[in-house]
N, CA, C and O atoms as CSV, one atom per row, in Angstrom:
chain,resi,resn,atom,element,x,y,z
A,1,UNK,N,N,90.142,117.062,99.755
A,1,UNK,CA,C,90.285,115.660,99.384
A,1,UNK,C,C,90.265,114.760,100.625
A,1,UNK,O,O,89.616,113.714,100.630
A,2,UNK,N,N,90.967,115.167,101.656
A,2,UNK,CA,C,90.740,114.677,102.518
A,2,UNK,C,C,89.681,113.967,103.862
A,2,UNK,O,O,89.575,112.933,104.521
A,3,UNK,N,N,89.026,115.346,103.703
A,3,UNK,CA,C,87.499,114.978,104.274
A,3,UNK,C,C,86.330,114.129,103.270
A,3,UNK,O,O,85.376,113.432,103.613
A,4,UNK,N,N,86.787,114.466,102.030
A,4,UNK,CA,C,86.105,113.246,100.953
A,4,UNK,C,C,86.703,112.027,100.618
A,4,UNK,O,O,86.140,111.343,99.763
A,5,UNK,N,N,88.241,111.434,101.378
A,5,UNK,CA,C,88.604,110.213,101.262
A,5,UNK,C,C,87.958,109.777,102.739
A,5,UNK,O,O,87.895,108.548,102.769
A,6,UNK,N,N,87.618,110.180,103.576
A,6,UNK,CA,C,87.334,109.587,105.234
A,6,UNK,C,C,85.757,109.328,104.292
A,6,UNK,O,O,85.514,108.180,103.921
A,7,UNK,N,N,84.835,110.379,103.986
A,7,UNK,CA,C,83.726,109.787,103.950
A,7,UNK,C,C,83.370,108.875,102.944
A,7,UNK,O,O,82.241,108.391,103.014
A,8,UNK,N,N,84.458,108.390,101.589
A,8,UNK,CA,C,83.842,107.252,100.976
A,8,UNK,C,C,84.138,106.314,101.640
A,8,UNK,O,O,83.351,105.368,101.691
A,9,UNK,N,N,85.670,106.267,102.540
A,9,UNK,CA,C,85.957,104.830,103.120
A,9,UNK,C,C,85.111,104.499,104.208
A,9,UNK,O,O,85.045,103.344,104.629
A,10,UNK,N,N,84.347,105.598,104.777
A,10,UNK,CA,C,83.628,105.189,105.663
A,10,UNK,C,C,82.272,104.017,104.779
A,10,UNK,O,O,82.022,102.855,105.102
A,11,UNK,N,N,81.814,104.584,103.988
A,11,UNK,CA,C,80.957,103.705,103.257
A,11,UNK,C,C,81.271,102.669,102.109
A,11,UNK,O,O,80.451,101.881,101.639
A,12,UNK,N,N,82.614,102.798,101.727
A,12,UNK,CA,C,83.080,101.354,101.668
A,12,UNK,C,C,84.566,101.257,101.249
A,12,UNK,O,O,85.040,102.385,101.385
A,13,UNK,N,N,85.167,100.704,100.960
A,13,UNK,CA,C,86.705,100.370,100.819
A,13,UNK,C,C,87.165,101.445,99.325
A,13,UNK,O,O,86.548,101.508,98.261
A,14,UNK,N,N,88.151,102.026,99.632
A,14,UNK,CA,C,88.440,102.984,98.677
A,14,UNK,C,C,90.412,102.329,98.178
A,14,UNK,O,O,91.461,102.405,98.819
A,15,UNK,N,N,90.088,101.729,96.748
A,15,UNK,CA,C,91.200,101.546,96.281
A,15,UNK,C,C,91.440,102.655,95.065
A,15,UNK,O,O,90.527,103.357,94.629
A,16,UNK,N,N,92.714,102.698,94.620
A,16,UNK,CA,C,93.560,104.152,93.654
A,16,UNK,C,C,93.559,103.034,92.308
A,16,UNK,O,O,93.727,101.819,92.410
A,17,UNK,N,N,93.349,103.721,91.174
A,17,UNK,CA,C,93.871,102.765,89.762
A,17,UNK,C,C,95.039,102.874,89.768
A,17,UNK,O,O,95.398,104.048,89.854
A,18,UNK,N,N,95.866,102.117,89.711
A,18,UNK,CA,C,97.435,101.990,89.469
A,18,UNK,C,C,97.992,101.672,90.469
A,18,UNK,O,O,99.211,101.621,90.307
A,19,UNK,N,N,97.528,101.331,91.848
A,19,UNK,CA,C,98.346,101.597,92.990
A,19,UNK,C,C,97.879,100.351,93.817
A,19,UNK,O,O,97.569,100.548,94.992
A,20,UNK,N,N,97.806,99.152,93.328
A,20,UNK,CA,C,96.938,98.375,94.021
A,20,UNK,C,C,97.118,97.624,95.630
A,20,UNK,O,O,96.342,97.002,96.356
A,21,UNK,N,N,98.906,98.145,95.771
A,21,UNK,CA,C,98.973,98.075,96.963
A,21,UNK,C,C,98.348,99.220,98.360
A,21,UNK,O,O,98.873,99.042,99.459
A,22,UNK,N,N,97.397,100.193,98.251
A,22,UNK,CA,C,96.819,100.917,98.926
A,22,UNK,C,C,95.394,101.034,98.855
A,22,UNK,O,O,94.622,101.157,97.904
A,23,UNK,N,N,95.230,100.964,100.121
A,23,UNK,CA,C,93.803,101.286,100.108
A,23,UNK,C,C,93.601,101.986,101.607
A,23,UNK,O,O,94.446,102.394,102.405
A,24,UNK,N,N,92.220,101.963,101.671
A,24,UNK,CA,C,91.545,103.561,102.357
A,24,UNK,C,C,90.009,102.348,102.963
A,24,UNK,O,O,89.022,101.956,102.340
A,25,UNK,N,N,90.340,102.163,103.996
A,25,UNK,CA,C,89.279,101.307,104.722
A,25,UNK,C,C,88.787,101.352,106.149
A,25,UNK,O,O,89.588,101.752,106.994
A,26,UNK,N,N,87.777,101.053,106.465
A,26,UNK,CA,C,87.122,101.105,108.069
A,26,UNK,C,C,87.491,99.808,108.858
A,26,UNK,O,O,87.156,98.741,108.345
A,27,UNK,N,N,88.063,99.797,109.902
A,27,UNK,CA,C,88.382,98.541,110.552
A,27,UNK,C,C,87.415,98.530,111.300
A,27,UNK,O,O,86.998,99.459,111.991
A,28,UNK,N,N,86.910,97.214,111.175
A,28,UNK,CA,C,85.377,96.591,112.439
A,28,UNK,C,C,85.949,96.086,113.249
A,28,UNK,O,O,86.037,96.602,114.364
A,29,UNK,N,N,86.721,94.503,112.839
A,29,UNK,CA,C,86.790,93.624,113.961
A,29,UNK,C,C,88.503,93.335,113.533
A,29,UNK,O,O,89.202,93.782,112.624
A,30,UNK,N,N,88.758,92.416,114.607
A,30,UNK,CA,C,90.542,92.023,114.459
A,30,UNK,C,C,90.278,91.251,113.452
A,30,UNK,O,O,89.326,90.570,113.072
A,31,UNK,N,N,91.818,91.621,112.935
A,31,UNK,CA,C,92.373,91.205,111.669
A,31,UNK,C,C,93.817,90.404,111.784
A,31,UNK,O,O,94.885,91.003,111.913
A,32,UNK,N,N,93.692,88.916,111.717
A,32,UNK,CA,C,94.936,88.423,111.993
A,32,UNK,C,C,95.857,88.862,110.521
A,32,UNK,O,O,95.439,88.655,109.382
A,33,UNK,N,N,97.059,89.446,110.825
A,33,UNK,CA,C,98.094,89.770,108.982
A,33,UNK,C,C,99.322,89.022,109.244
A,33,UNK,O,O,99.719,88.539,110.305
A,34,UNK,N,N,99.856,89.016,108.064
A,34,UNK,CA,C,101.027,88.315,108.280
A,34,UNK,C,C,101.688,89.118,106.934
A,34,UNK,O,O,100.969,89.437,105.987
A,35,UNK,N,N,102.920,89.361,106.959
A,35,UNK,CA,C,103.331,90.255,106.073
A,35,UNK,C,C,104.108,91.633,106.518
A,35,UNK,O,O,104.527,91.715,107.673
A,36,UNK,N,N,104.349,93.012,105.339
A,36,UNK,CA,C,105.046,94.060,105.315
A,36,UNK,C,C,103.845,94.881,105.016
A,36,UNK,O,O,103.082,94.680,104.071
A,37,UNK,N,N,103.716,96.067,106.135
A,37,UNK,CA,C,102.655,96.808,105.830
A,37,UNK,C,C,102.851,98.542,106.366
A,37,UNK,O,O,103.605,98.887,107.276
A,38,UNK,N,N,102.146,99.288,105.711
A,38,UNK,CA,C,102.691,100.562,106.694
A,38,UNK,C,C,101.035,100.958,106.773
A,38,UNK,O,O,100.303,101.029,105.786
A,39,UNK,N,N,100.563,101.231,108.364
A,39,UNK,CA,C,99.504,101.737,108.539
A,39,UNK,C,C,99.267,103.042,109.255
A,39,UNK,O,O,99.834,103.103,110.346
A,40,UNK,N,N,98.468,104.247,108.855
A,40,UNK,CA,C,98.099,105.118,109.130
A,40,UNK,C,C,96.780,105.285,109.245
A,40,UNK,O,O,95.976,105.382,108.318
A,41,UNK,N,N,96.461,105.333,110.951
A,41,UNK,CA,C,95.119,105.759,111.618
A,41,UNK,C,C,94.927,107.582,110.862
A,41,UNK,O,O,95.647,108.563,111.046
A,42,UNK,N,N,93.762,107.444,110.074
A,42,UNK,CA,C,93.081,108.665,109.935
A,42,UNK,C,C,92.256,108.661,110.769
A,42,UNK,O,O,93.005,109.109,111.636
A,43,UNK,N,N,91.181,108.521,111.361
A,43,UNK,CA,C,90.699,108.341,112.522
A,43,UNK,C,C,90.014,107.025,113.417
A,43,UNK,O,O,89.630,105.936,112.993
A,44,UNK,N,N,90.017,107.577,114.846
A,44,UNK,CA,C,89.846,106.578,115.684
A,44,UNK,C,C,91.195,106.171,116.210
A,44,UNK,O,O,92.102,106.967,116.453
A,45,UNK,N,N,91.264,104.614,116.395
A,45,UNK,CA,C,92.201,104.112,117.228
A,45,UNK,C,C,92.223,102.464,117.009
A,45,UNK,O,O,91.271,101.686,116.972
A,46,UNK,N,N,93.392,102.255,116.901
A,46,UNK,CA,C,94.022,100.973,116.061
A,46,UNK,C,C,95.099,100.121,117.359
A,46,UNK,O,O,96.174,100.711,117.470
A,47,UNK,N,N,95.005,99.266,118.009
A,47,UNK,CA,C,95.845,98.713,119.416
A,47,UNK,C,C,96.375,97.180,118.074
A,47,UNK,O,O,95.692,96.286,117.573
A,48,UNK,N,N,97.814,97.530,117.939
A,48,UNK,CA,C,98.251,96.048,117.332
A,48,UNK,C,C,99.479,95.269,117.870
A,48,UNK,O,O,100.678,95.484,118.045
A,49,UNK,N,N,98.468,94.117,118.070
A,49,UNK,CA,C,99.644,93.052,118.953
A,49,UNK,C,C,100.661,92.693,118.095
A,49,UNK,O,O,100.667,92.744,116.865
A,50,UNK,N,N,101.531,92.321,118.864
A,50,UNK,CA,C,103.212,91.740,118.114
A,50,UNK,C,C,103.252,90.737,118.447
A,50,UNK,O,O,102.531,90.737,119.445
A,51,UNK,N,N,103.795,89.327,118.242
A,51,UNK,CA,C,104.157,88.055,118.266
A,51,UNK,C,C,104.836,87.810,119.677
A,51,UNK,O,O,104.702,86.736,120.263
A,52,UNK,N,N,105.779,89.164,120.334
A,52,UNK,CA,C,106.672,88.808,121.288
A,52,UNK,C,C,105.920,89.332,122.528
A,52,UNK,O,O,106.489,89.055,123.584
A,53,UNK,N,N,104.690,90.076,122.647
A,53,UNK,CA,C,103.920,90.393,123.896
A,53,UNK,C,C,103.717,91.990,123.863
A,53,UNK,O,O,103.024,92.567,124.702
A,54,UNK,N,N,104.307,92.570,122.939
A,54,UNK,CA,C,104.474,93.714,122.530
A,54,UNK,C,C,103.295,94.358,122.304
A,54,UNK,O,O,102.255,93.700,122.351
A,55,UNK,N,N,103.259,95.727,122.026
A,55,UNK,CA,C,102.150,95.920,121.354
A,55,UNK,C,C,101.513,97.359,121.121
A,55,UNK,O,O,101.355,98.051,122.127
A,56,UNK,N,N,101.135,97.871,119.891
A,56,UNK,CA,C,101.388,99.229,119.233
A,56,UNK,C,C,100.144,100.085,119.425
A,56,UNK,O,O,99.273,99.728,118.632
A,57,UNK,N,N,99.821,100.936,120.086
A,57,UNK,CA,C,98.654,101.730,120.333
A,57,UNK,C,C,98.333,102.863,119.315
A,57,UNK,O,O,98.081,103.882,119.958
A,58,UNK,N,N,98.257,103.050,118.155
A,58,UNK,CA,C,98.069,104.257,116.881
A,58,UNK,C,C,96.716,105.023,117.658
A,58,UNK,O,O,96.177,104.336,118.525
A,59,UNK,N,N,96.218,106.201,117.439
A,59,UNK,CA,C,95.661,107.371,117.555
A,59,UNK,C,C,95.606,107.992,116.160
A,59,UNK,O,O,96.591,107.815,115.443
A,60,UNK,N,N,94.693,108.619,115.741
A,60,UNK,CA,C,94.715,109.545,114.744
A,60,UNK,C,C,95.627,110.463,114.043
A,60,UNK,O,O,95.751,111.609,114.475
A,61,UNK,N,N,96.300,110.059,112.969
A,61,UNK,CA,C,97.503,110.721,112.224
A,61,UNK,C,C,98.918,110.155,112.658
A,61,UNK,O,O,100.032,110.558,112.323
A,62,UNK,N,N,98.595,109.188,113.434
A,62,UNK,CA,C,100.140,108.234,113.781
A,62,UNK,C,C,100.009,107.085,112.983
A,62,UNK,O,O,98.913,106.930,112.445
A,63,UNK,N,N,101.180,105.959,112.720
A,63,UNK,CA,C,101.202,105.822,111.457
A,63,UNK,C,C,102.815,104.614,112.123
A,63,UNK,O,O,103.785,104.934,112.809
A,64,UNK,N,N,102.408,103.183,111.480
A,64,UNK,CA,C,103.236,102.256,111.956
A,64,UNK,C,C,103.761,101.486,110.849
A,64,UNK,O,O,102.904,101.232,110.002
A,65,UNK,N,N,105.257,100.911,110.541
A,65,UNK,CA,C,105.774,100.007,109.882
A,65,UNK,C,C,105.759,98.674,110.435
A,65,UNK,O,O,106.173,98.744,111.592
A,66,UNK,N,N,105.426,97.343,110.076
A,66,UNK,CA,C,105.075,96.335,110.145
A,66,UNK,C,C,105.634,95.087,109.428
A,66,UNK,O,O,104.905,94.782,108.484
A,67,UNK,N,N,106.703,94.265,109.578
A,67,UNK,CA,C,107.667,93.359,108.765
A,67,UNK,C,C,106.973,91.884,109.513
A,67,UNK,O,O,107.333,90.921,108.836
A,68,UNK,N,N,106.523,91.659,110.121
A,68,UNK,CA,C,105.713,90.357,110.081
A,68,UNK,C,C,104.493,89.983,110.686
A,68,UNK,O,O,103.482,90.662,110.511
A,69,UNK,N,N,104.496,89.152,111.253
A,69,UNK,CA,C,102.580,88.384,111.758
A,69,UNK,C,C,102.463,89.728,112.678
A,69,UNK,O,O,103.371,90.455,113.080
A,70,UNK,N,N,101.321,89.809,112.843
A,70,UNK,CA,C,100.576,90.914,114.177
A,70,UNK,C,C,98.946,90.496,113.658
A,70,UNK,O,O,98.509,89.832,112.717
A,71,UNK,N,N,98.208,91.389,114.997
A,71,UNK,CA,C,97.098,91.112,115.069
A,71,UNK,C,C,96.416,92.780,115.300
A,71,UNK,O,O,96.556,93.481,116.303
A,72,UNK,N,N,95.559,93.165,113.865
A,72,UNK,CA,C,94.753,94.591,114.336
A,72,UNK,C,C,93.690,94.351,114.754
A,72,UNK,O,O,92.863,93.570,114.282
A,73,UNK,N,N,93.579,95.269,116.057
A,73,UNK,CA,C,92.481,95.106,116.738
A,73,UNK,C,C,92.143,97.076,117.068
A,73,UNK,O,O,92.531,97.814,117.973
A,74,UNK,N,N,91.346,97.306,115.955
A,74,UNK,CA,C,90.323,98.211,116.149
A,74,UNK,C,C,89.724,98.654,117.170
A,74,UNK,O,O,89.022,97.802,117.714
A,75,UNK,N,N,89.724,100.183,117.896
A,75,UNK,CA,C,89.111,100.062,119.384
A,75,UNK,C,C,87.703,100.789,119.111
A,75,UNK,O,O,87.510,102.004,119.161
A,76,UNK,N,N,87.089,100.140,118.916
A,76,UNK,CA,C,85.312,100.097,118.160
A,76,UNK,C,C,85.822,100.132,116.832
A,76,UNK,O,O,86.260,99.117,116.289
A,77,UNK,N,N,85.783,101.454,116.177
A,77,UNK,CA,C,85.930,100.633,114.596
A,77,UNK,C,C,87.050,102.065,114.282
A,77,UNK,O,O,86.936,103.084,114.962
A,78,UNK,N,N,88.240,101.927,113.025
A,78,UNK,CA,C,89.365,103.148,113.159
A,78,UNK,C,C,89.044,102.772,111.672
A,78,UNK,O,O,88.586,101.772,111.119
A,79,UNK,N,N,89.615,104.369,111.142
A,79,UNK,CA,C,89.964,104.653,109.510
A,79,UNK,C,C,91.315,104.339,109.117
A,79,UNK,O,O,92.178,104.878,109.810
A,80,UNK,N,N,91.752,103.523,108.078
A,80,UNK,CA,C,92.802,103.226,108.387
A,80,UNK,C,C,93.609,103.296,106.536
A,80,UNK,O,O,93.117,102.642,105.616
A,81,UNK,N,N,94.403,103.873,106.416
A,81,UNK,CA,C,95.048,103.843,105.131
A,81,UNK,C,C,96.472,102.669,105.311
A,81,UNK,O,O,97.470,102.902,105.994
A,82,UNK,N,N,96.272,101.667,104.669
A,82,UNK,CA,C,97.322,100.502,104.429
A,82,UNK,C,C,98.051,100.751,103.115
A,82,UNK,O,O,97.638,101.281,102.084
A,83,UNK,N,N,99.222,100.241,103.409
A,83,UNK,CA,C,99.986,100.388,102.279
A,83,UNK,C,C,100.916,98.667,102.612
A,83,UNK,O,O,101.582,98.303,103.580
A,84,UNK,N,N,100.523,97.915,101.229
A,84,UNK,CA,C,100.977,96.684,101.317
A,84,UNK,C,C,102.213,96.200,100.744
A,84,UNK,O,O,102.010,95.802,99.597
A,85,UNK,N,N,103.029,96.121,100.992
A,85,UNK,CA,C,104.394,95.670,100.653
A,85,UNK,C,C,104.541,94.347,99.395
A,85,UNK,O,O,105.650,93.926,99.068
């Protein structure tokens, strides 16, 4: 299942029936968010700024909680499973 959730999200956004806070997507470019989010790099690499100068470096199978504004910035393009609060 796994190697067949990376390759639909690679070709386009993969949402669950019932679950509409998750989805299964390719990050291109930065994404300003604002909000509660939990993100897990399936692959690639995900660098997300924090408001205070901070700032979160994910790698493949690491996996971050998120309670307000930040900025994802994709390092070329990462697989990324969101879960939206």
């Amino acid at each position: 299942m796994k190697l067949h959730l990376k390759r639909l999200a690679k070709e386009k956004e993969v949402r669950f029936p019932g679950v509409e806070h998750l989805r299964v997507y390719e990050a291109r470019e930065r994404e300003e968010r604002t909000g509660e989010f939990v993100y897990v790099v399936l692959e690639g690499e995900v660098v997300i700024d924090l408001p205070d100068g901070r700032y979160l470096h994910l790698r493949p199978f690491e996996a971050a909680h998120l309670t307000g504004p930040h900025l994802l910035l994709p390092v070329e393009r990462a697989l990324l499973l969101e879960i939206r609060a």
